[in-house]
C-alpha positions in Angstrom: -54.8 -3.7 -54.7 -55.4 -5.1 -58.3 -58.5 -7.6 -58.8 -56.4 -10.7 -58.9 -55.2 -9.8 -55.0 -58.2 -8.7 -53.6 -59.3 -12.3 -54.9 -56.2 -13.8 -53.2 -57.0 -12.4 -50.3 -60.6 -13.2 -50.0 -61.1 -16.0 -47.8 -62.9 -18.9 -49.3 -66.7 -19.7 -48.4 -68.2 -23.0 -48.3 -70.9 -23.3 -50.6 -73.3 -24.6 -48.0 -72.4 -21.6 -46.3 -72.7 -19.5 -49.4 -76.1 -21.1 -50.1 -77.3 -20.3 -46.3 -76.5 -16.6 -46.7 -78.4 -16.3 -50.3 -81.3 -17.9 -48.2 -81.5 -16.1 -45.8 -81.1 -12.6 -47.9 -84.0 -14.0 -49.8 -86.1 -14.8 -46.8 -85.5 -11.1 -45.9 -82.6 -11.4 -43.1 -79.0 -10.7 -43.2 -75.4 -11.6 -41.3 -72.4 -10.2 -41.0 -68.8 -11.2 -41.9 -67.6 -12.8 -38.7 -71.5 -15.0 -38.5 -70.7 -16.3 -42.6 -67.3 -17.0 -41.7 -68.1 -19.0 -38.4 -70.6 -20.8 -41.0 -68.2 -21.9 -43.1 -65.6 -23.0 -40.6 -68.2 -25.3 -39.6 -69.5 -26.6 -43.1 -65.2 -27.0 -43.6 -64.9 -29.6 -40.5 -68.4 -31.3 -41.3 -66.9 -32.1 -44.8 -63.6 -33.2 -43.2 -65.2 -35.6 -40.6 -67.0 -36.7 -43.5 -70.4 -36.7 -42.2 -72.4 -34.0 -44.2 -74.3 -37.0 -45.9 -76.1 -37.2 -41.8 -77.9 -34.3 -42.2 -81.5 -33.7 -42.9 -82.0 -30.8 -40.8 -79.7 -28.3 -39.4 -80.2 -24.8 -37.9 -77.5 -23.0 -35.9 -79.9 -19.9 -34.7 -77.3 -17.4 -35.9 -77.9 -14.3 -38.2 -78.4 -10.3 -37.3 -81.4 -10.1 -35.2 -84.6 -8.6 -37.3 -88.6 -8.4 -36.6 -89.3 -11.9 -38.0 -85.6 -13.8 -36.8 -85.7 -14.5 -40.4 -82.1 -15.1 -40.3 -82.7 -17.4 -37.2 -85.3 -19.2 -38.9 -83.2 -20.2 -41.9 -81.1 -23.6 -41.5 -78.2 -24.1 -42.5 -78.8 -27.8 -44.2 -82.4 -29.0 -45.3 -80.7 -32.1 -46.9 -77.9 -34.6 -47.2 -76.6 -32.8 -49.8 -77.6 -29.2 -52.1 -78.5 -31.0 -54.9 -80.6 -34.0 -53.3 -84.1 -33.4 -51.7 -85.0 -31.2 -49.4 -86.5 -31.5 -46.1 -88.8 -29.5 -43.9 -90.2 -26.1 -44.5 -87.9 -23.4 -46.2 -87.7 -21.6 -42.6 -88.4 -23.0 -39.4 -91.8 -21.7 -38.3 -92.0 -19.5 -35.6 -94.4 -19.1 -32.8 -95.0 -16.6 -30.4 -91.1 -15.5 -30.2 -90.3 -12.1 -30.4 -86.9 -10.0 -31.7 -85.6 -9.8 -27.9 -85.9 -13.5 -27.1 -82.7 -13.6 -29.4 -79.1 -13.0 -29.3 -76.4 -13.7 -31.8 -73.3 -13.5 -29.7 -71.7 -14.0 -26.2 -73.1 -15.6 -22.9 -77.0 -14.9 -23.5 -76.8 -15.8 -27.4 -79.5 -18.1 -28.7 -83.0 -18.1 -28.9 -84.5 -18.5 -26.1 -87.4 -19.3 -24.5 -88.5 -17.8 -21.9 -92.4 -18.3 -21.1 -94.9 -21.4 -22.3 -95.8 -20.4 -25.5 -92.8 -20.4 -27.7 -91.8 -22.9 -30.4 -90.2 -23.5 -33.7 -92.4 -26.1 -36.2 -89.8 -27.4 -38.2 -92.2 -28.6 -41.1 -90.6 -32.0 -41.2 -92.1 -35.4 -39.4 -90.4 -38.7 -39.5 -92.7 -39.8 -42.4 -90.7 -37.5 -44.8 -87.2 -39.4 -43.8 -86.2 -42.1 -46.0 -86.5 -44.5 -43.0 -87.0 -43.7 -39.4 -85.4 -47.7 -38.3 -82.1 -45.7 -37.9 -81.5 -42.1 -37.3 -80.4 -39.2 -34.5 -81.7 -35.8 -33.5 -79.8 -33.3 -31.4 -79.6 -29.9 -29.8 -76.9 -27.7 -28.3 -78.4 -25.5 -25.3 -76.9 -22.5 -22.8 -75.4 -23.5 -19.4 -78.1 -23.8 -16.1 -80.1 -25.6 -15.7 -84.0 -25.5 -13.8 -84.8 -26.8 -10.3 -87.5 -28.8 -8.9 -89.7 -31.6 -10.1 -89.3 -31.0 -14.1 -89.8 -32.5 -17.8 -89.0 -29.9 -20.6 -88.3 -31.0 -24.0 -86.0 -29.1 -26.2 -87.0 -31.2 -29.4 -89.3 -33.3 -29.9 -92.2 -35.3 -32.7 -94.2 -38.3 -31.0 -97.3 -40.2 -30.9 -98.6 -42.3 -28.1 -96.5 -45.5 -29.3 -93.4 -43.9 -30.8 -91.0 -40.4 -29.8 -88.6 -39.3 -31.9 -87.5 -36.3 -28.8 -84.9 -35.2 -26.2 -86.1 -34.5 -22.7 -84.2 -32.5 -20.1 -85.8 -34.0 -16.4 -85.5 -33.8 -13.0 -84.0 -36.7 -12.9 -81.5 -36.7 -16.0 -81.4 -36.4 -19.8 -83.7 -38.6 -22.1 -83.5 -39.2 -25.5 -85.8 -41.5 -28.2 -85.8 -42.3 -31.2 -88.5 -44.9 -31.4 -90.4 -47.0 -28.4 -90.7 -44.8 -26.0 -88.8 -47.8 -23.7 -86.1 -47.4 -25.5 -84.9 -44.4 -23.3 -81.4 -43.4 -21.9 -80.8 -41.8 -19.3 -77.1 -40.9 -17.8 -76.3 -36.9 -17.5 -77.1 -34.4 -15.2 -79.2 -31.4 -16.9 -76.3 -28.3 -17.6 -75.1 -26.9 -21.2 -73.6 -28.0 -23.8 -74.8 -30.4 -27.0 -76.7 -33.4 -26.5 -77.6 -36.3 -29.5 -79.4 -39.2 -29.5 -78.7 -41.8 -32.1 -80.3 -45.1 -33.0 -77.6 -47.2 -35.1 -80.1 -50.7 -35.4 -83.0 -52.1 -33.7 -81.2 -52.9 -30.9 -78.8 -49.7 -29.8 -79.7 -46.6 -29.5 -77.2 -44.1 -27.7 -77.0 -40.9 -25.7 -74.2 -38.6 -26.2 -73.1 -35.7 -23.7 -71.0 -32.9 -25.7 -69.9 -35.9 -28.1 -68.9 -39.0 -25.7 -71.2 -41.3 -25.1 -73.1 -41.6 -22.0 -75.6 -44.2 -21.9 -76.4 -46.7 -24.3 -80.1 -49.0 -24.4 -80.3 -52.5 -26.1 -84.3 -52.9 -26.3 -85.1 -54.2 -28.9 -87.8 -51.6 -30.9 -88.5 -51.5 -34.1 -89.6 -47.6 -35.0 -92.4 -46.7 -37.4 -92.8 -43.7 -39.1 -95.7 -41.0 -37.8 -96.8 -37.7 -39.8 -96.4 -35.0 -37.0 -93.7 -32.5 -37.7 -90.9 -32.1 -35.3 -91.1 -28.7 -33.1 -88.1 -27.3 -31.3 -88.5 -25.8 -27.7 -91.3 -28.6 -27.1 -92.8 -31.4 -28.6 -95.4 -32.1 -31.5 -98.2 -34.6 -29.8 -101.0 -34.6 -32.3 -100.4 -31.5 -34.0 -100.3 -29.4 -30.5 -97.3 -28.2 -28.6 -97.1 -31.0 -25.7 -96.6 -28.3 -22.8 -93.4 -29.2 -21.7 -91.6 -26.5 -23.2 -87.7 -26.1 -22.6 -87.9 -23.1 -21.2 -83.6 -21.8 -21.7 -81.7 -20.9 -24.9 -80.6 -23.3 -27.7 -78.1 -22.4 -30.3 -78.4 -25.4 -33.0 -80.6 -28.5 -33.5 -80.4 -31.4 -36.7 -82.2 -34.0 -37.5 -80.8 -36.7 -39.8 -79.2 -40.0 -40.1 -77.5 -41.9 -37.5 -74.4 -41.5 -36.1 -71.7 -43.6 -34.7 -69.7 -42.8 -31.6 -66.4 -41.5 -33.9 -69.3 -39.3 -36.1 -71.2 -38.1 -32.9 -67.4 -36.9 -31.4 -66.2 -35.2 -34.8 -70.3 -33.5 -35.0 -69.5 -32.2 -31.8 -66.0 -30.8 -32.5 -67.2 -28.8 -35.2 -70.7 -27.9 -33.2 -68.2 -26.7 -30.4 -65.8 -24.0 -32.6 -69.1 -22.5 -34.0 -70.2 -21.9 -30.6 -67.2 -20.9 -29.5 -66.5 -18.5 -32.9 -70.0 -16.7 -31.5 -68.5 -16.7 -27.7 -71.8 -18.7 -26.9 -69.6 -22.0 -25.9 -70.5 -23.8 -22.7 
């Protein structure tokens, strides 16, 4: 095969994608083919729904397993674009998890969680967004779901006036993104994404694998606070609340808000990753 096929027959890699993989060789991981591929595909229908501009944050906990999960660590967007700023740490933080709380592929893939002490610090807080009046968070999370009396929190940055988190409750799903009275509550706890999204002072929406669920009209106006978001729990004064999720997610973003079409196309893309890594609930 002459140098001019081989190059034909390359397939094309996004260059968020591209970038991803240089990171996360240079934090000292590594993925394989299929992984980079599965990446791209993704970065592809994000640019087609025309939403990559939502992003501030985006990790989808994939990567060959290692030591540190430096691949794991590594998100895949830290910005609204490459070339604009940057936000949040250069890895997400880890804490207390270990190489076997992790799998890439199949029906156990994710990171998960599996006793009290175990978080991601994403080294971003609502103080570093442009403006926190509007925005969204969300996580995609492996099927079953806990029993009994319950409040975990898969994601989550908050004082005592103002959350910016997702909580997974005996009694249904919660999400904030502001006064904490401004919550929604409308699904059953199982798998599958979840993404709450504040569009104006008066709406703020809860989405169930990207259809709306519940909406609030309480009128909140949310103000900025400087603790990081963590993933697994929540940040309450620089300490991991205690309400830990305690399962296996396999993405989270921060970032901008997003209307009901955006929140459907998100999790379109969000659900051929998954399934590319036969993790899909």
């Amino acid at each position: 095969m002459t140098r001019r096929s081989m190059a034909l027959a390359t397939p094309r890699i996004h260059h968020d994608a591209l970038d991803w993989v240089r990171r996360v060789v240079a934090n000292g991981g590594s993925c394989s083919q299929s992984t980079l591929r599965a990446v791209s595909a993704f970065c592809d229908a994000i640019d087609r729904a025309g939403i990559r501009g939502r992003f501030y944050r985006l990790n989808l906990f994939c990567g060959t397993s290692d030591a540190s999960l430096n691949a794991v660590r590594t998100p895949l967007f830290r910005g609204p674009s490459l070339t604009g700023t940057q936000y949040g740490g250069t890895l997400d933080t880890n804490v207390n998890f270990v190489q076997g709380d992790y799998a890439e592929t199949g029906a156990s893939g994710g990171l998960t969680c599996g006793v009290a002490n175990r978080y991601l610090n994403t080294g971003l807080a609502p103080s570093a967004l442009p403006s926190v009046l509007t925005g969204h968070i969300s996580y995609y999370r492996s099927a079953g779901s806990q029993t009994g009396s319950f409040t975990y929190i898969p994601i989550g940055s908050e004082d005592g006036t103002n959350a910016y988190r997702m909580d997974e409750r005996s009694s249904g799903q919660f999400g904030f993104w502001g006064s904490f009275a401004s919550l929604n509550n409308a699904v059953a706890n199982a798998g599958g994404q979840r993404i709450v999204s504040r569009t104006g002072p008066t709406f703020i929406t809860l989405y169930n694998n990207g259809t709306s669920v519940a909406t609030n009209a309480t009128n909140a106006t949310p103000t900025a606070q400087t603790r990081n978001w963590f993933v697994f729990t929540s940040n309450v004064a620089g300490s991991p609340s205690g309400s830990y999720f305690l399962g296996s997610l396999r993405s989270y973003s921060i970032g901008a808000e997003l209307t009901d079409s955006q929140a459907s196309a998100f999790h379109t893309a969000m659900q051929a990753f998954q399934t590319a890594l036969r993790r899909q609930v």
